[in-house]
C-alpha positions, 0 to 999 in steps of 0.5 A: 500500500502506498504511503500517504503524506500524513502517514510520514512520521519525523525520522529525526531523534532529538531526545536525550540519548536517542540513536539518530538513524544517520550517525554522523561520523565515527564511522570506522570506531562504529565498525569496529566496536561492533564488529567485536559484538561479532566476533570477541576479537577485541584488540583495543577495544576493551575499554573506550572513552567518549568525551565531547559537550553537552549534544555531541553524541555521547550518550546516543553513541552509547545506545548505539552500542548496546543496541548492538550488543544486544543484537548479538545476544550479549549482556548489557550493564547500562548505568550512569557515574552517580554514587552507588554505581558498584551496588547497583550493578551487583544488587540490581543490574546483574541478578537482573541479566541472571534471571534473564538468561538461558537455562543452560546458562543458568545450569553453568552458573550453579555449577560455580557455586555463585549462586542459588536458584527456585526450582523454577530456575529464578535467581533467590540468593547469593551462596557465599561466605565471603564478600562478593566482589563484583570481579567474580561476578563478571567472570562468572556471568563471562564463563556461563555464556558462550560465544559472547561477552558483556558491554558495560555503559558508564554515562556522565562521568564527574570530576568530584573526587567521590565519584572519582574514587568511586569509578576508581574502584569499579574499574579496578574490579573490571581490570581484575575481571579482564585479567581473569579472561572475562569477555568484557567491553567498558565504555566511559562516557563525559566531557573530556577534563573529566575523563582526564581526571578519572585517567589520573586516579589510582587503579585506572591503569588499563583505561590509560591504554582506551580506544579515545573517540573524541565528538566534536562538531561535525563538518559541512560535509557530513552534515549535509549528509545527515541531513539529506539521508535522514530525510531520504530514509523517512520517505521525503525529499528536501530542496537544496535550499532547503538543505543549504539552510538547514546545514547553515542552522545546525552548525554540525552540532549533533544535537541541532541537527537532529532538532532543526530537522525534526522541527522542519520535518513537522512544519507542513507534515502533509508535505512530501517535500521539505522546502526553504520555508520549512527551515525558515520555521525550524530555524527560529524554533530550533534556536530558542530550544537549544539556547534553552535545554543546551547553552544555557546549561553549558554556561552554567556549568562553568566556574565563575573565572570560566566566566570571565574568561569568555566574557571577555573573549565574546568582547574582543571576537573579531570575524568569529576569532579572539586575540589571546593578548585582547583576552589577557587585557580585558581580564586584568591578569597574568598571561600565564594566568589567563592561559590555564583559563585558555587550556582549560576550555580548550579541552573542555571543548568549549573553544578551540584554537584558531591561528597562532595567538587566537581562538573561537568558541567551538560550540554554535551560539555560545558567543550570541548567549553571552552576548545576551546575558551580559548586554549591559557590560558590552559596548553598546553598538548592535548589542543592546536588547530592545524594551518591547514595552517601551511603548507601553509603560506601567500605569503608575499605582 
């Protein structure tokens, strides 16, 4: 039966983690990665670290992969950085992945004395004397399934020092559980200075040697790609002008990618063609959004002397670039001072470098919110926000 326009529903995924139809990049770390799903050839890939901002991919590259582990029948431990990680995984996410396994599989178990079953072949409790530690754990669960391994997803990797010391300790037991000849893949996912942190921790030696995938913005090319095979896949077709514009608007920020292609894919749903007016009415909707779920938040996350810093770099850009020597004046300090400030960002990724004695904000529309919010310490040429209710004053009490 053919497809009828109102039937056409968005391809595009910009929820928290959703796995875009069209991955941007990172082709050959996908293939990879989910080639061992396949075969247990590991090579390098026994740990990897994801680092990008807020919107880069992450979390979808992690769904990504426990989608694909989950088609080749491995088992698949999901969990975020918070405290109580090592307690969750052994009380809730293992005896879970247990009662979820074969019969046979749950034979071999028993077999190692780990643990007890009903006779219906339900998990009830632990059979031991001593401690549990969650390295035994993994290689038990590693040696009652053959020919697969477990995936173990970290998200939201923090720099405080408990959680630290605390992903310190349950990497220590996966180390062990590798050591041990488990089959096991970790993948840590945050912003890169705080995966940084944890690689500085005691007993993170094996992390040190990770496969890195770094997200940063996609470029025009891959983009438009996205874009365009998204759209293909969905059953419609879009103009170049609609797809020039679209691109200019996205910036290769995974996240507006997929939102300004949702919200000019839902502008006229009846529509088999995505037009210019199309992403004219997802411009103006995707920019507020992720001013708001995105930028702001990236802002806030800043220290106050991250603060300044880009204060006054949004004052000295120039066609997009600041002078680092614009930056030192404007802030009032040291060069060297200014420059830990600089570093700090660049592997944060909220800048980059752009030429000898410059840099420009890496993230889009991070330059045009600082502006906003502190309109009133920037010259006041083309800067100033307009009153709408200047023409309307209060009536006075």
């Amino acid at each position: 039966m053919t497809k009828t326009p109102e039937q056409y529903n968005s391809p595009f995924n910009p929820g928290y983690g959703r796995q875009p139809l069209v991955f941007g990049g990172h082709e050959r770390d996908i293939e990879d990665l989910t080639n061992v799903f396949r075969t247990l050839d590991f090579g390098e890939n026994h740990s990897i670290l994801i680092s990008g901002l807020r919107g880069a991919g992450k979390t979808s590259m992690l769904t990504l992969l426990r989608n694909a582990a989950f088609d080749q029948g491995w088992l698949v431990i999901s969990e975020d950085a918070s405290s109580g990680l090592t307690e969750r995984v052994m009380q809730t996410s293992i005896p879970t992945l247990i009662n979820d396994l074969d019969q046979e599989s749950k034979i071999r178990l028993t077999s190692l004395g780990f643990w007890q079953f009903s006779a219906e072949w339900e998990y009830t409790e632990r059979q031991r004397e001593v401690k549990p530690l969650l390295r035994n754990d993994l290689v038990a669960l590693s040696e009652a399934i053959t020919n697969r391994g477990i995936l173990i997803t970290i998200d939201e990797v923090s720099s405080g020092r408990a959680r630290l010391r605390e992903l310190s300790k349950f990497a220590l037991q996966v180390s062990h559980a590798l050591t041990d000849g488990a089959n096991i893949m970790i993948a840590f996912a945050g912003i890169k200075v705080d995966l940084d942190e944890l690689l500085k921790q005691d007993h993170t030696t094996f992390l040190r040697r990770s496969r890195d995938l770094d997200f940063a913005r996609l470029g025009p090319r891959e983009t438009v790609a996205v874009l365009r095979e998204t759209i293909h896949i969905g059953g419609r077709s879009i103009t170049p002008e609609a797809l020039r514009r679209l691109t200019e608007i996205a910036q290769g920020y995974p996240y507006l990618i997929q939102l300004v292609g949702d919200y000019a894919w839902r502008a006229r749903g009846a529509e088999t063609t995505i037009e210019i007016e199309d992403a004219e009415v997802a411009f103006e909707k995707a920019i507020k959004a992720v001013m708001s779920r995105v930028i702001s938040k990236v802002y806030l996350d800043l220290s106050e002397k991250d603060k300044e810093f880009v204060k006054a770099m949004t004052i000295a850009l120039e066609d997009g670039k600041a002078k680092m020597s614009r930056i030192v004046a404007l802030m009032k300090e040291s060069d060297q001072y200014v420059q830990v400030y600089k570093r700090r960002l660049i592997d944060s990724g909220y800048v980059q470098r752009a030429g000898h004695g410059y840099i420009s904000f890496s993230l889009p529309y991070l330059d045009q919110y600082i502006k906003t919010i502190l309109a009133d310490d920037l010259p006041d040429s083309g800067m100033a926000v307009p009153d709408a209710w200047v023409a309307f004053p209060a009536p006075q009490l």
